[in-house]
ROVEXDO-976252 format. One record per residue (C-alpha): residue number from 1; residue in one letter; chain; x, y, z. Coordinates in steps of 0.02 Angstrom, whole numbers, plus 50000, padded with zeros to 5 digits. Example, Ala and Ser with C-alpha at 12.3 -4.5 7.8 and 13.67 -1.06 7.14 Angstrom:
// residues 2
+-------+------+------+-------+-------+-------+
| kolke | romi | loke |    px |    py |    pz |
+-------+------+------+-------+-------+-------+
|     1 |    A |    A | 50615 | 49775 | 50390 |
|     2 |    S |    A | 50684 | 49947 | 50357 |
+-------+------+------+-------+-------+-------+
***
This chain:
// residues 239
+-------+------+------+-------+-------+-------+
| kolke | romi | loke |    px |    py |    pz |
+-------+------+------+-------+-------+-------+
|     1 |    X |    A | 54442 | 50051 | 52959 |
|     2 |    X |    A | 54284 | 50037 | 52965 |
|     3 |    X |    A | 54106 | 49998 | 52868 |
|     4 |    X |    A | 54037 | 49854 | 52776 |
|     5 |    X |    A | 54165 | 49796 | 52670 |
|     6 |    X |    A | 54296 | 49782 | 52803 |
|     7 |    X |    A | 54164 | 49677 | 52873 |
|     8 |    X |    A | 54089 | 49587 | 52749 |
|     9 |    X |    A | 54064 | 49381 | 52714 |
|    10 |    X |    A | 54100 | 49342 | 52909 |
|    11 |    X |    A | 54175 | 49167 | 52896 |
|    12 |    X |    A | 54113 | 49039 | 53043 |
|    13 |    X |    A | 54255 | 49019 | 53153 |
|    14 |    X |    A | 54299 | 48844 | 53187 |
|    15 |    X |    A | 54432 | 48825 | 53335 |
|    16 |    X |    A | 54444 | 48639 | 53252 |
|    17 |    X |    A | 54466 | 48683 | 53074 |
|    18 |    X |    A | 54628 | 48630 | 52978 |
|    19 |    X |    A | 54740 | 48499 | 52977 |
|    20 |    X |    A | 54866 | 48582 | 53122 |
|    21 |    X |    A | 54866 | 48611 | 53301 |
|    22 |    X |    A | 54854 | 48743 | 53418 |
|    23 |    X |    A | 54976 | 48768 | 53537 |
|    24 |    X |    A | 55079 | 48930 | 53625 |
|    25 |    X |    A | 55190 | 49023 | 53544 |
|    26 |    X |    A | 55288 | 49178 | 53608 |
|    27 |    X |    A | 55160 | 49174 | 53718 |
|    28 |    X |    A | 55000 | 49157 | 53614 |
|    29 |    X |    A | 54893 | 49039 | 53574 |
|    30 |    X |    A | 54951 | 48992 | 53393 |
|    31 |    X |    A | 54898 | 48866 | 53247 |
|    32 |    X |    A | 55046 | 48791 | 53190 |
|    33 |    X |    A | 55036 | 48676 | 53032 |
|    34 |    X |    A | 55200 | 48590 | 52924 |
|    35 |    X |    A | 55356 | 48538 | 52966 |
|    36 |    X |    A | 55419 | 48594 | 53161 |
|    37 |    X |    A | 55608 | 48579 | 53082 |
|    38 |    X |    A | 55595 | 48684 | 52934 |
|    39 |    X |    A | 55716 | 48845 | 52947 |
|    40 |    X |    A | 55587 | 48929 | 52846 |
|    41 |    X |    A | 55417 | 48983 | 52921 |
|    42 |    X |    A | 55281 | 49100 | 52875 |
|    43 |    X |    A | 55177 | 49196 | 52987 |
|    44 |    X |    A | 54982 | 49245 | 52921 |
|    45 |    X |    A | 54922 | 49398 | 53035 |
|    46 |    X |    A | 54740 | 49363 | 53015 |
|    47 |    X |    A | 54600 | 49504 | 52977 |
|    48 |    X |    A | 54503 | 49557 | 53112 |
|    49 |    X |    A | 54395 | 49395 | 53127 |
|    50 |    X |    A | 54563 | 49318 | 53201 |
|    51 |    X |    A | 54644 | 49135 | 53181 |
|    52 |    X |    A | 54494 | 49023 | 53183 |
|    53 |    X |    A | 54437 | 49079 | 53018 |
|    54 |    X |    A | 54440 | 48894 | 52915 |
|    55 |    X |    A | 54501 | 48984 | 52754 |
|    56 |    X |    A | 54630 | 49072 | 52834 |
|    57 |    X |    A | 54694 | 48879 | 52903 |
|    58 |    X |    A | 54667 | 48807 | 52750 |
|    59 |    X |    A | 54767 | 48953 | 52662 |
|    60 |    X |    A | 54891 | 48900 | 52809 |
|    61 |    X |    A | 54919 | 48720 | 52760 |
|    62 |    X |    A | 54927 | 48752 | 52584 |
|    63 |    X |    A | 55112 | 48874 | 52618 |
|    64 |    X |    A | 55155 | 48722 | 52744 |
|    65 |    X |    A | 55138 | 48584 | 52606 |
|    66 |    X |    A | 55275 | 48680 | 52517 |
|    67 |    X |    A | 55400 | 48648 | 52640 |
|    68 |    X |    A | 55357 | 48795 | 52759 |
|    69 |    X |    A | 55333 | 48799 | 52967 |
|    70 |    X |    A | 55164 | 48913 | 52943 |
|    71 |    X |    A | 55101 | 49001 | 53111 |
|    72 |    X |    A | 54931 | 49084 | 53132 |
|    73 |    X |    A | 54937 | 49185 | 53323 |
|    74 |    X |    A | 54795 | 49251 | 53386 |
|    75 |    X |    A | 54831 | 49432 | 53404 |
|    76 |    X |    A | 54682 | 49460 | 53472 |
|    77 |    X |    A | 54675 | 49346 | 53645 |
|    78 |    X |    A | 54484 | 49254 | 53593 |
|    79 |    X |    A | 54397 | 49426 | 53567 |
|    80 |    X |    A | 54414 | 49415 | 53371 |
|    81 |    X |    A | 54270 | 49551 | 53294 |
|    82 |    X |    A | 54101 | 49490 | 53314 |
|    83 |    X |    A | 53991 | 49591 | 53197 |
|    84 |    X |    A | 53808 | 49665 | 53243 |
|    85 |    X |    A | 53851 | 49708 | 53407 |
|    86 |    X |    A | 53779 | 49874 | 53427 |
|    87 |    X |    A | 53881 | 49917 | 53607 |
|    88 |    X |    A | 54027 | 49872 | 53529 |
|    89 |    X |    A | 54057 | 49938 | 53339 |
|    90 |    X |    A | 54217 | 49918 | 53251 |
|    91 |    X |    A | 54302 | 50053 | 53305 |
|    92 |    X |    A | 54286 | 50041 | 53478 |
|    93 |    X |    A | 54332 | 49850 | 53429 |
|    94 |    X |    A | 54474 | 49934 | 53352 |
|    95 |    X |    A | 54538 | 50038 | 53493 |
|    96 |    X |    A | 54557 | 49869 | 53618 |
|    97 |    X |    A | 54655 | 49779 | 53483 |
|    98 |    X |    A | 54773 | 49913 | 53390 |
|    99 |    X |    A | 54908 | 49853 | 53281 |
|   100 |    X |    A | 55031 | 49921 | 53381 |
|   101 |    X |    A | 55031 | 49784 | 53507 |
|   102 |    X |    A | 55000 | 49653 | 53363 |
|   103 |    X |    A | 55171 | 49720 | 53311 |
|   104 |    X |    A | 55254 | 49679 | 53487 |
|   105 |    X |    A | 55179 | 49528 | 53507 |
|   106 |    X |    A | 55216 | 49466 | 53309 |
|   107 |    X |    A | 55407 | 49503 | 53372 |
|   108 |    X |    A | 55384 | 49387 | 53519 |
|   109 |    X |    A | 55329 | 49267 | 53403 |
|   110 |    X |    A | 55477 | 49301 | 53282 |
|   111 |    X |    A | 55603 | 49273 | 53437 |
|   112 |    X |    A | 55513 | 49115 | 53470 |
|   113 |    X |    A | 55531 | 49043 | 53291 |
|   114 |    X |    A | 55720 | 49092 | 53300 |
|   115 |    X |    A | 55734 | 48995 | 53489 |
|   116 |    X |    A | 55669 | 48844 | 53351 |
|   117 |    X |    A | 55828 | 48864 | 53245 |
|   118 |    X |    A | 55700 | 48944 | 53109 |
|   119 |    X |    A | 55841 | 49059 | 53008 |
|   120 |    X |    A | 55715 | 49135 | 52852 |
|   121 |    X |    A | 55561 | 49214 | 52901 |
|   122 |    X |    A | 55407 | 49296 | 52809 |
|   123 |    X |    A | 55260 | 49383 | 52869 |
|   124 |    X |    A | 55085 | 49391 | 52759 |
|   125 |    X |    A | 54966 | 49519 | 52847 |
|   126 |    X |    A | 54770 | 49524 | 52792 |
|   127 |    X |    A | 54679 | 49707 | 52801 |
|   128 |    X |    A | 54709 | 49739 | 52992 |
|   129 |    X |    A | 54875 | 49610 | 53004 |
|   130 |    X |    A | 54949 | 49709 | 52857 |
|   131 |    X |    A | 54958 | 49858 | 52946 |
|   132 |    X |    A | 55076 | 49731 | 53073 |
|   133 |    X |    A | 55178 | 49659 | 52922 |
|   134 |    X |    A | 55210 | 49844 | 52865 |
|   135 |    X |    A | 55275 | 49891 | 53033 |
|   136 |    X |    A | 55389 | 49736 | 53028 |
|   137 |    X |    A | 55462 | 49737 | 52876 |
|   138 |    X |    A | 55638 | 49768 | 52938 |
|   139 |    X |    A | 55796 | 49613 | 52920 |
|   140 |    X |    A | 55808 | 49579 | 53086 |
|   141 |    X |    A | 55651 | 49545 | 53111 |
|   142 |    X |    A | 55592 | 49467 | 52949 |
|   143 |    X |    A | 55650 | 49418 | 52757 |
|   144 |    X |    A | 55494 | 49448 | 52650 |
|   145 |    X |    A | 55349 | 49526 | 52688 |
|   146 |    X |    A | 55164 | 49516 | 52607 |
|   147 |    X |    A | 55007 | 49620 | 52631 |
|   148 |    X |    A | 54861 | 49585 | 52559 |
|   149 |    X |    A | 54703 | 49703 | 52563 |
|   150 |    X |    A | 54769 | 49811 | 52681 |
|   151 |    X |    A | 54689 | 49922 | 52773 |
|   152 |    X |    A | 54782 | 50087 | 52885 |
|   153 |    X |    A | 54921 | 50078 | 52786 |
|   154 |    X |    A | 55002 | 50242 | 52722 |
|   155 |    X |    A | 55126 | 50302 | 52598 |
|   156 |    X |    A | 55232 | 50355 | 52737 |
|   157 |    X |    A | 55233 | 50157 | 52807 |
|   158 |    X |    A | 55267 | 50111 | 52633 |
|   159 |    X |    A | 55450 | 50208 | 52647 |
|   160 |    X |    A | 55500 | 50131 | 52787 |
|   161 |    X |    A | 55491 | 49963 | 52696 |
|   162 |    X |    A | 55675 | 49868 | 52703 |
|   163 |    X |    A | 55620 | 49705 | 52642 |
|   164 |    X |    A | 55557 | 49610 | 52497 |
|   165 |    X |    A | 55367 | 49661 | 52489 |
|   166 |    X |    A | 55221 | 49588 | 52400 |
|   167 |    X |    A | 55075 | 49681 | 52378 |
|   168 |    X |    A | 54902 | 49620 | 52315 |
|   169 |    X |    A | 54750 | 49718 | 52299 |
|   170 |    X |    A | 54566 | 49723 | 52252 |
|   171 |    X |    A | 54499 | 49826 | 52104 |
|   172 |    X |    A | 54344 | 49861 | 52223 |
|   173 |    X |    A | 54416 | 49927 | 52382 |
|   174 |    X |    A | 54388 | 50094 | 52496 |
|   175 |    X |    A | 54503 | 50064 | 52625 |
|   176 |    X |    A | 54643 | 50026 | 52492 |
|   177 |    X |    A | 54593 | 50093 | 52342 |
|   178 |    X |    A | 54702 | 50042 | 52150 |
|   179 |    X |    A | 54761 | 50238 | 52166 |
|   180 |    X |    A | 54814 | 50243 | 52335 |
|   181 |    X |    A | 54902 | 50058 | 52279 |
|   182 |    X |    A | 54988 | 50140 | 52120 |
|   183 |    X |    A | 55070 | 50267 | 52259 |
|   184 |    X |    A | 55136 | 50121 | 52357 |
|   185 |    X |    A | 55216 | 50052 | 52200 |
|   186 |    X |    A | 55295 | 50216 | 52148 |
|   187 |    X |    A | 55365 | 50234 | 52297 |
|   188 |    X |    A | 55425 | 50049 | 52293 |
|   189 |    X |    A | 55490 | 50080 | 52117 |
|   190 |    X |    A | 55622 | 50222 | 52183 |
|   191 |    X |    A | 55694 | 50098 | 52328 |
|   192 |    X |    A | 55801 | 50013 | 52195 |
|   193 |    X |    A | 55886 | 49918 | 52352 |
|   194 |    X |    A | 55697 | 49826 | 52384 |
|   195 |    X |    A | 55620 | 49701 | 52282 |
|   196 |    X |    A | 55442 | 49733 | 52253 |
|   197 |    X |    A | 55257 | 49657 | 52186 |
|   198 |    X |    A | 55124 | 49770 | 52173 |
|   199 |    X |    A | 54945 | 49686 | 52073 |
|   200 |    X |    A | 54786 | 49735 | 52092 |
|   201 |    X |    A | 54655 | 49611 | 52050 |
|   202 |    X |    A | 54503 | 49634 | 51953 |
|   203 |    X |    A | 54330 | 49605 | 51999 |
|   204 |    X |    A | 54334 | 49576 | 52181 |
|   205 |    X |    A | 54306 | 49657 | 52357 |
|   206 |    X |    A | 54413 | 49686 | 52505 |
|   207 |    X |    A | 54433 | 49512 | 52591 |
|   208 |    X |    A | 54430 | 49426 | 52435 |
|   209 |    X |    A | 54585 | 49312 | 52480 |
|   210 |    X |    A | 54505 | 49218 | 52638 |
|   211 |    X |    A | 54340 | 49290 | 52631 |
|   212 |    X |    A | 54287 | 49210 | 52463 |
|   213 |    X |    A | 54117 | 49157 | 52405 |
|   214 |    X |    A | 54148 | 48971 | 52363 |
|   215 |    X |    A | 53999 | 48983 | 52250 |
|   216 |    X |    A | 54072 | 49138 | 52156 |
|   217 |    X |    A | 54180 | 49048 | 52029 |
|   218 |    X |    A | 54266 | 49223 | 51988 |
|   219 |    X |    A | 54309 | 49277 | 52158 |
|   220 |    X |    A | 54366 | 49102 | 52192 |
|   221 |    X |    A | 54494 | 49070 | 52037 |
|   222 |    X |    A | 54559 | 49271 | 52110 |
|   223 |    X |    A | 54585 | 49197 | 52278 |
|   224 |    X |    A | 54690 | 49063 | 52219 |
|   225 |    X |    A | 54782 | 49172 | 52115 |
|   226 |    X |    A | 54819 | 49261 | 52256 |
|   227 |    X |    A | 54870 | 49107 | 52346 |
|   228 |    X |    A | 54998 | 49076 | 52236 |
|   229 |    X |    A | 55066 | 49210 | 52220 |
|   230 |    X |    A | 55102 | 49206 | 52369 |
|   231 |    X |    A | 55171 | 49042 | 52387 |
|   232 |    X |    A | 55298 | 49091 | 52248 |
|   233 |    X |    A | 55346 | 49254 | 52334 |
|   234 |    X |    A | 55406 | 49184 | 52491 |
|   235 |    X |    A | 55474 | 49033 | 52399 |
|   236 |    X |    A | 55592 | 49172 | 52330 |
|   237 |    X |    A | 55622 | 49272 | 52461 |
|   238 |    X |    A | 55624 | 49141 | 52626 |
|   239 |    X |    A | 55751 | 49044 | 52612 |
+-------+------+------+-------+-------+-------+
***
């Protein structure tokens, strides 16, 4: 996981951004937008650049207008990646903020949503968060799960899949390249017991879905694609 793509169009954080609130949940500090007394929530497991990212909360409230209790955690305790810091590249980034503890943290968060009375839950991971969902994507801890650009994810993750899964890729992508995509469909194809979604989307980059140009009218109209389809997939599969 590493190099400019994984990397590239750094969105400004903005701790103020969206039309939520931050407050703790399952012990981290959390952006919580739509209604508290849904039964159905959504958790987005942000890229590296973390939970401040405005497209990311915008992406948020969009799922929460549907109906949906959408949380954004930051897995990453205010260190989200900074870029063109020479002392401290990616991948020793990387090392202090593995997905392995995003995975025990995202279940403290999935206890806490369940103290709510929250009964259906879904998990959308973005390049490093999808490595999380992947690692989640069991029934007792979540319904339906949703990765989009991922990045560290094998074929071997892929099998252990036990839930409704979403995938959504970009044509233009090293760390998850269309081939390496068509072998997590195959292998979803053969677990007759899981539904699966596997697209791959034409003309952009990894990060296209909350790292969009707004000025790129192509890359935009693919984001929003995206968006919905991933408003429809847990619309099917939380409830």
């Amino acid at each position: 996981m590493s190099g400019p793509e994984c990397c590239s169009n750094a969105p400004t954080l903005n701790p103020s951004s969206g039309s939520g609130h931050v407050e703790k949940l399952g012990g981290l500090n959390t952006y919580l937008t739509g209604p508290a007394d849904s039964n159905r929530a959504v958790i987005l497991i942000s890229d590296l650049f973390g939970y401040e990212a405005p497209k990311l909360r915008k992406l948020a409230d969009k799922i929460a207008a549907a109906g949906f209790y959408v949380v954004v955690p930051d897995f990453f305790y205010g260190d989200p990646y900074v870029a063109d810091i020479p002392e401290r590249p990616i991948q020793v980034w990387v090392k202090d903020h593995g997905p392995d503890k995003g995975v025990e943290d995202t279940k403290l968060v999935v206890e806490a949503l369940k103290s709510k009375g929250v009964s259906a839950i879904g998990a959308a991971g973005f390049c490093w968060g999808a490595k999380v969902v992947v690692e989640l994507a069991k029934p007792q801890f979540i319904q339906a799960a949703l990765m989009l650009h991922p990045s560290m994810v094998t074929v071997d993750d892929i099998k252990g899949v036990e839930v409704p899964i979403a995938i959504l890729g970009a044509e233009h992508d090293k760390f998850s390249p269309p081939a390496l995509l068509k072998q997590f469909e195959e292998v979803l194809a053969a677990k007759n017991e899981v539904e699966s979604f596997v697209k791959v989307f034409p003309n952009v980059s990894h990060g296209w879905t909350v790292r969009y140009d707004v000025n790129d009218p192509v890359v935009v109209s693919a984001a929003e694609e995206a968006h919905q389809n991933m408003l429809d997939w847990v619309s099917t599969y939380v409830k």
